[in-house]
C-alpha positions in Angstrom: -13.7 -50.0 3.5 -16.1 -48.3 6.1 -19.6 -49.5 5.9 -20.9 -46.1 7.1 -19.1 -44.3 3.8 -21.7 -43.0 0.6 -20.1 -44.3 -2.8 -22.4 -43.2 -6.1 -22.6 -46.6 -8.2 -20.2 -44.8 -10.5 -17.3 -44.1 -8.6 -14.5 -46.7 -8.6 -13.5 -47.4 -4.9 -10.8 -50.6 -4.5 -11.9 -52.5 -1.9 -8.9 -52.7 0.4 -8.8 -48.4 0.4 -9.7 -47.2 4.2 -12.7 -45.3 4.5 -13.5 -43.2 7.6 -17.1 -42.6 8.5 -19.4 -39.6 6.7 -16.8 -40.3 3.5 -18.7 -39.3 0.5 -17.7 -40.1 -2.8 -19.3 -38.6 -5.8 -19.5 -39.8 -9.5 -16.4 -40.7 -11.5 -14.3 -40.6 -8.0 -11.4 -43.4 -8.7 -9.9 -44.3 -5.1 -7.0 -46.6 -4.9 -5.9 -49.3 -2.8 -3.6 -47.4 -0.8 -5.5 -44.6 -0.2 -7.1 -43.8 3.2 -9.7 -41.2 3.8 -10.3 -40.0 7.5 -13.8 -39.1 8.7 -15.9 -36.8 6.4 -13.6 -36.5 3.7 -15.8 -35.6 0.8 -15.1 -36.4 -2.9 -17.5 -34.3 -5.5 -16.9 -36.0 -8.4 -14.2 -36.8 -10.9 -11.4 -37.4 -8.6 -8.4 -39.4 -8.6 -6.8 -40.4 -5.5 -3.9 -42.6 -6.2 -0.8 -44.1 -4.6 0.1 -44.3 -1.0 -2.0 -41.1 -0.1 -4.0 -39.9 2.8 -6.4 -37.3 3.2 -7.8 -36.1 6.9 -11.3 -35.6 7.9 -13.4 -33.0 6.6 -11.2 -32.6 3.8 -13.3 -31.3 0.7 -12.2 -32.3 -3.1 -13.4 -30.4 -6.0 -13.9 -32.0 -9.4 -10.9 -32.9 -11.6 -8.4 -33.0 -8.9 -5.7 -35.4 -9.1 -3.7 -36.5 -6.0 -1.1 -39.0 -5.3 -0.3 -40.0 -8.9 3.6 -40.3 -9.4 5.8 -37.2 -9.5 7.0 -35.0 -12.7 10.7 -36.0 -11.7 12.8 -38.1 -14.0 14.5 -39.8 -11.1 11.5 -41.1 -9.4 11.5 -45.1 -9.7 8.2 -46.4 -8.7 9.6 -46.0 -5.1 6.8 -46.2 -2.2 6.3 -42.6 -1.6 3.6 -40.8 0.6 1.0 -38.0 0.0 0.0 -37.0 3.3 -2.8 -33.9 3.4 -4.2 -32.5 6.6 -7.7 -32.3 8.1 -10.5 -29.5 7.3 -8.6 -28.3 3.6 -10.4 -27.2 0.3 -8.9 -28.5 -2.7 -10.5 -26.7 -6.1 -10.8 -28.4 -9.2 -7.8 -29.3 -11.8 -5.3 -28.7 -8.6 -2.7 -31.1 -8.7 -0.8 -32.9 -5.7 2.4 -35.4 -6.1 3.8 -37.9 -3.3 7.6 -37.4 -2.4 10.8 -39.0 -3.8 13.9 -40.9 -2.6 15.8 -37.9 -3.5 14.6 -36.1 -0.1 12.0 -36.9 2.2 10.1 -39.8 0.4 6.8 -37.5 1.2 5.1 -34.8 0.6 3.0 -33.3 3.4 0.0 -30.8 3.4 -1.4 -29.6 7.4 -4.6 -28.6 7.9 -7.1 -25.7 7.1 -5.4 -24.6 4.0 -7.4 -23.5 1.0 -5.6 -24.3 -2.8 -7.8 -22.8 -5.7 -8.1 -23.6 -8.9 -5.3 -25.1 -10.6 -2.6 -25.0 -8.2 0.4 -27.3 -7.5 2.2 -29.1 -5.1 5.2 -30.8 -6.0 7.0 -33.4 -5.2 8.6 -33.4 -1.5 6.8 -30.3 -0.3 6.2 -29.4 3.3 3.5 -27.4 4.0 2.4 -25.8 7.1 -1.6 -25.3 7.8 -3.7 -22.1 7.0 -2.1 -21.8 4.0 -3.8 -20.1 1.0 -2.6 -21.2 -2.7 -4.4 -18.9 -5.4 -5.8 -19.6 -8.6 -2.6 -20.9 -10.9 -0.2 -21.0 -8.4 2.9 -23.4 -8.4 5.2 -25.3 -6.5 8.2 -26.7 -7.4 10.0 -29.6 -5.7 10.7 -29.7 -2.0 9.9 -26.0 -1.5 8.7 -25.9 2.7 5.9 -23.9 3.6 5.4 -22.4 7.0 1.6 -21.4 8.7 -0.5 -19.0 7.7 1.1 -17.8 4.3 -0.8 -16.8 1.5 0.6 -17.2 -2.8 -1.2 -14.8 -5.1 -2.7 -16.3 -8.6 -0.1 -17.0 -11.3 3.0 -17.3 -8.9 5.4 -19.4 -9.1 7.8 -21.0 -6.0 11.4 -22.6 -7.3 12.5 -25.8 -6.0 14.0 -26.1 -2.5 12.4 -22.8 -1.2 11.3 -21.8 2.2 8.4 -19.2 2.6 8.3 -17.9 6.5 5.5 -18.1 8.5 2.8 -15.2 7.8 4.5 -14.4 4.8 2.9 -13.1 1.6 3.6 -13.3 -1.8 1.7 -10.9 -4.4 -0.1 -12.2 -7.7 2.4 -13.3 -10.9 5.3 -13.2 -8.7 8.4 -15.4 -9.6 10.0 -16.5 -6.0 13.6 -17.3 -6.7 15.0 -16.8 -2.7 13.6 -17.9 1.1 11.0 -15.4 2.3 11.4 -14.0 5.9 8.5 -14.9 8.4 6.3 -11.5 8.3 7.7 -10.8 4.3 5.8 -9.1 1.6 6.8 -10.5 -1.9 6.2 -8.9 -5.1 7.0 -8.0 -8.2 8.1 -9.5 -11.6 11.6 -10.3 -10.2 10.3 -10.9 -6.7 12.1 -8.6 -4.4 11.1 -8.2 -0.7 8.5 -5.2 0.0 8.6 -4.8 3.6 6.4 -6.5 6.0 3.0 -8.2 5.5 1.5 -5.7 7.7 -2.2 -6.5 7.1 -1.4 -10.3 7.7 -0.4 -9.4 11.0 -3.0 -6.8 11.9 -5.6 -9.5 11.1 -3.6 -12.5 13.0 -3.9 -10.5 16.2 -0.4 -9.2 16.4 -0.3 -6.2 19.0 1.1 -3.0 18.1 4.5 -3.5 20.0 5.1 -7.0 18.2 4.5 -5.1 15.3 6.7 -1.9 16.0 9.4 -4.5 17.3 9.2 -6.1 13.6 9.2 -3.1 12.1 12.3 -1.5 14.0 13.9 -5.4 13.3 13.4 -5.1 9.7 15.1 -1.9 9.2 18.2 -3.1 11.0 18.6 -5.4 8.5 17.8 -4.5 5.3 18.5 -0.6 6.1 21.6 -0.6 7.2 24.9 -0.1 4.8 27.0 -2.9 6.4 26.8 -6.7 5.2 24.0 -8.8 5.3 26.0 -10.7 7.9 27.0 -7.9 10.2 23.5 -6.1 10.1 21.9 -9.7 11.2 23.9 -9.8 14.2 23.5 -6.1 14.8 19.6 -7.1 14.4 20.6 -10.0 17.0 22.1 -8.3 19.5 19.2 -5.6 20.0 16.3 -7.7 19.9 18.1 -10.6 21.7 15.1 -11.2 23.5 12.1 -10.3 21.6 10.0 -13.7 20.5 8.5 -12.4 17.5 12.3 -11.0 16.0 13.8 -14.3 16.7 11.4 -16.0 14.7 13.2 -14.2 12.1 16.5 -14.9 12.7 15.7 -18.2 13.5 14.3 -18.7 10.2 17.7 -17.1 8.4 20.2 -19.3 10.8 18.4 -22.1 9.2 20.5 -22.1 6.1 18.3 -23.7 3.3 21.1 -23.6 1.0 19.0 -20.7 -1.1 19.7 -16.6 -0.3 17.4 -15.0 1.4 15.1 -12.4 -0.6 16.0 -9.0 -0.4 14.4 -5.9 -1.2 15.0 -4.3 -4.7 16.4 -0.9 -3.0 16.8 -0.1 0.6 13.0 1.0 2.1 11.3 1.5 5.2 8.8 -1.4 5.8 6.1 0.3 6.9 
């Protein structure tokens, strides 16, 4: 335990946890062997921190979070599973975070400068990226993977073993039943894709041809009248060497074992 960390007289901190310097830990914290907390990780009050997690620096918690406690999985054993969260994250009160399972990765893994509201979950096994941004009552099941800069509305829901794209976005009370495309727009009460997340992309500093070039990419494949299949290599062979498309295609050649969302009726993206 650092010397240099701030523990109200109320908190319960177990000596052997590891304590970086600036760590402040409000009243009713409970802080567990296993835990360590890097540099300027702050605790408000009312926390739990459990199990084999760790938390980087300037990490803020908000009251009645819980981290680390065992997953909602009937096949987890008591095995020595991580929790592993980023540096420079906001965690709002009542969110919930589980550590991983022998069933997959044995961790689950948060990056760094992601924001989760009020009441949102992370499951067991989860991969997330950073700048990620989790809204009031969203959820993740199991071993969903997460990629940078995507946004969940409130009230949405992610099924287990999902992939979301890289600067994808999914809209408010959206079920997400299939992988999201980097650059997707999801919404809807059977989540369908909606084009591109054009505003995400506009504010990320996309220029105008990356954007015309994922524009022109999306229409090739969700457009056209042949197969899924054939319309991705058509989509392959005309944007062979365009960065921003391949991330695309990279993303769908990495078979997650789930389809990949598709729009409800054939639409422009833009």
């Amino acid at each position: 335990m650092s010397a240099a960390a701030t523990i109200h007289p109320m908190a319960l901190v177990d000596p052997a946890a590891k304590l970086g310097a600036g760590v402040t830990i409000g009243p009713f914290c409970t802080v567990g062997p296993e835990v360590e907390l890097g540099d300027g990780v702050e605790l408000i009050s009312h926390v739990v921190v459990a199990g084999r997690t760790s938390i980087g620096p300037k990490t803020k918690v908000f009251p009645f979070v819980s981290l680390g406690l065992p997953p909602q999985d009937l096949k987890f054993s008591g095995e020595k599973s991580q929790l592993i969260i980023g540096a420079n994250n906001v965690i709002r009160e009542h969110v919930t975070m589980n550590p991983g399972t022998r069933g997959d990765k044995m961790k689950t893994v948060v990056g760094d400068n992601c924001m989760f509201m009020v009441n949102t979950h992370v499951a067991h096994d989860c991969i997330l990226g950073s700048h990620i941004i989790m809204a009031n009552n969203a959820v993740l099941a199991g071993h969903v993977t997460i990629e940078d800069h995507v946004i969940i509305g409130g009230n949405s829901a992610i099924h287990q073993h999902l992939r979301l794209g890289a600067h994808s976005f999914v809209g408010g009370m959206t079920p997400v039943r299939n992988d999201i495309i980097p650059f997707g727009l999801a919404i809807g009460e059977t989540a369908t894709l909606n084009g591109l997340n054009l505003v995400g992309l506009k504010r990320r500093g996309f220029t105008k041809p990356q954007i015309q070039s994922l524009l022109a990419a999306y229409r090739t494949l969700f457009d056209g009248e042949a197969q899924f299949a054939e319309r991705i290599e058509e989509t392959r062979q005309n944007f062979g060497d365009n960065e921003v498309v391949q991330r695309i295609l990279a993303f769908i050649d990495a078979d997650s074992g789930r389809n990949v969302m598709q729009p409800a009726r054939r639409r422009h993206a833009g």
